[in-house]
C-alpha positions as a Markdown table, in Angstrom:
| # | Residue | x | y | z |
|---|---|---|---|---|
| 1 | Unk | -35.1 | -8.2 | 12.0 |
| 2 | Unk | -34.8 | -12.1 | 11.3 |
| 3 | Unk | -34.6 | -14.8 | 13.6 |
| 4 | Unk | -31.0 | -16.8 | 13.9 |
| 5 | Unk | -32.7 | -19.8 | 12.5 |
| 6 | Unk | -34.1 | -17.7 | 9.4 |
| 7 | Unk | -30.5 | -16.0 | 8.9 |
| 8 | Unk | -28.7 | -19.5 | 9.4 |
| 9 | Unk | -31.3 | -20.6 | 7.0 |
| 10 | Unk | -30.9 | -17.9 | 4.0 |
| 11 | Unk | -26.8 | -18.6 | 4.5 |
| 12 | Unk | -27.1 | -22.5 | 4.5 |
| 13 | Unk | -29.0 | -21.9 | 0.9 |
| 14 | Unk | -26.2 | -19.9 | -0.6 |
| 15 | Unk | -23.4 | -22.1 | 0.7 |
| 16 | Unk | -21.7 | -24.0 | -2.0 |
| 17 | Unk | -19.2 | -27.1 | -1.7 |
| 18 | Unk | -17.0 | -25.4 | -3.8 |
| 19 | Unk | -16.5 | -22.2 | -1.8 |
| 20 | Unk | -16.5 | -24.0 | 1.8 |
| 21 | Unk | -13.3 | -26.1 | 0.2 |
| 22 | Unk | -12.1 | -22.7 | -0.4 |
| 23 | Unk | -12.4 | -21.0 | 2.8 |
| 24 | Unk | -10.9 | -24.4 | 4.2 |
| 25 | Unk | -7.7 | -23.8 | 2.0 |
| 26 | Unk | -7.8 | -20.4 | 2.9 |
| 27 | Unk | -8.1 | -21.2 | 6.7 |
| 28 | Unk | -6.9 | -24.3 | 7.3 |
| 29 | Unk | -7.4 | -26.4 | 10.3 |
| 30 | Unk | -3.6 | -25.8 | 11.9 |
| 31 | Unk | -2.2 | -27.1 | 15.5 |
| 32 | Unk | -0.7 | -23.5 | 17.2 |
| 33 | Unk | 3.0 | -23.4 | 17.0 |
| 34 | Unk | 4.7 | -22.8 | 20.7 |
| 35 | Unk | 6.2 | -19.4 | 19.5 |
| 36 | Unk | 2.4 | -18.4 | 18.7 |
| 37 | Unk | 1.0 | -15.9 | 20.9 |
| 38 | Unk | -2.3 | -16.1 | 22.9 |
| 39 | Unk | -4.2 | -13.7 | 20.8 |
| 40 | Unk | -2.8 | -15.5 | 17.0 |
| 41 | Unk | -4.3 | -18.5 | 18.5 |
| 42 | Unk | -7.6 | -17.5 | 19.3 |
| 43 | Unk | -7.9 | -15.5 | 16.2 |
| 44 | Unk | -7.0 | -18.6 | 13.7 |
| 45 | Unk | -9.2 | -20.7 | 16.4 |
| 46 | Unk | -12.4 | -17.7 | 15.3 |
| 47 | Unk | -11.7 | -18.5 | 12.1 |
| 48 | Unk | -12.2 | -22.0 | 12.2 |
| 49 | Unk | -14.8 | -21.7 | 14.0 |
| 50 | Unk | -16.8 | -19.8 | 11.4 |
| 51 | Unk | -15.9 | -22.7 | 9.3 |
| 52 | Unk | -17.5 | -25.3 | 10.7 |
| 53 | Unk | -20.5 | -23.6 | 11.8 |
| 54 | Unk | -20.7 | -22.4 | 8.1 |
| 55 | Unk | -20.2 | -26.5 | 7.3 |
| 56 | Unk | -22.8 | -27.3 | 10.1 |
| 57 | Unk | -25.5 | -25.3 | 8.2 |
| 58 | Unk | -25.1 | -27.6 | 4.8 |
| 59 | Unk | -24.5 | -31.1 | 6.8 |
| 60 | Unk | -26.4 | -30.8 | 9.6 |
């Protein structure tokens, strides 16, 4: 099994500008609406998170 920096590593590599913008589009950075429940705001909050840890490899 690889180490997280080694697995961060390999994805960081593969990462393209072009499909980050993508998955940005696809989940965009939103503020909850009041009539959202608990569990839609975690889930889109998950997904953004993924994003900017997937942007974190590539710029930082």
């Amino acid at each position: 099994m690889e180490s997280p920096d080694a697995l961060k590593r390999i994805i960081g590599q593969q990462m393209t500008d072009e499909l980050l913008d993508a998955l940005d589009q696809l989940f965009p950075e939103k503020t909850p609406e009041l009539t959202d429940s608990i569990d839609q705001v975690r889930y889109a909050s998950g997904q953004r998170s993924v994003i900017r840890f997937l942007r974190g490899l590539i710029n930082g």
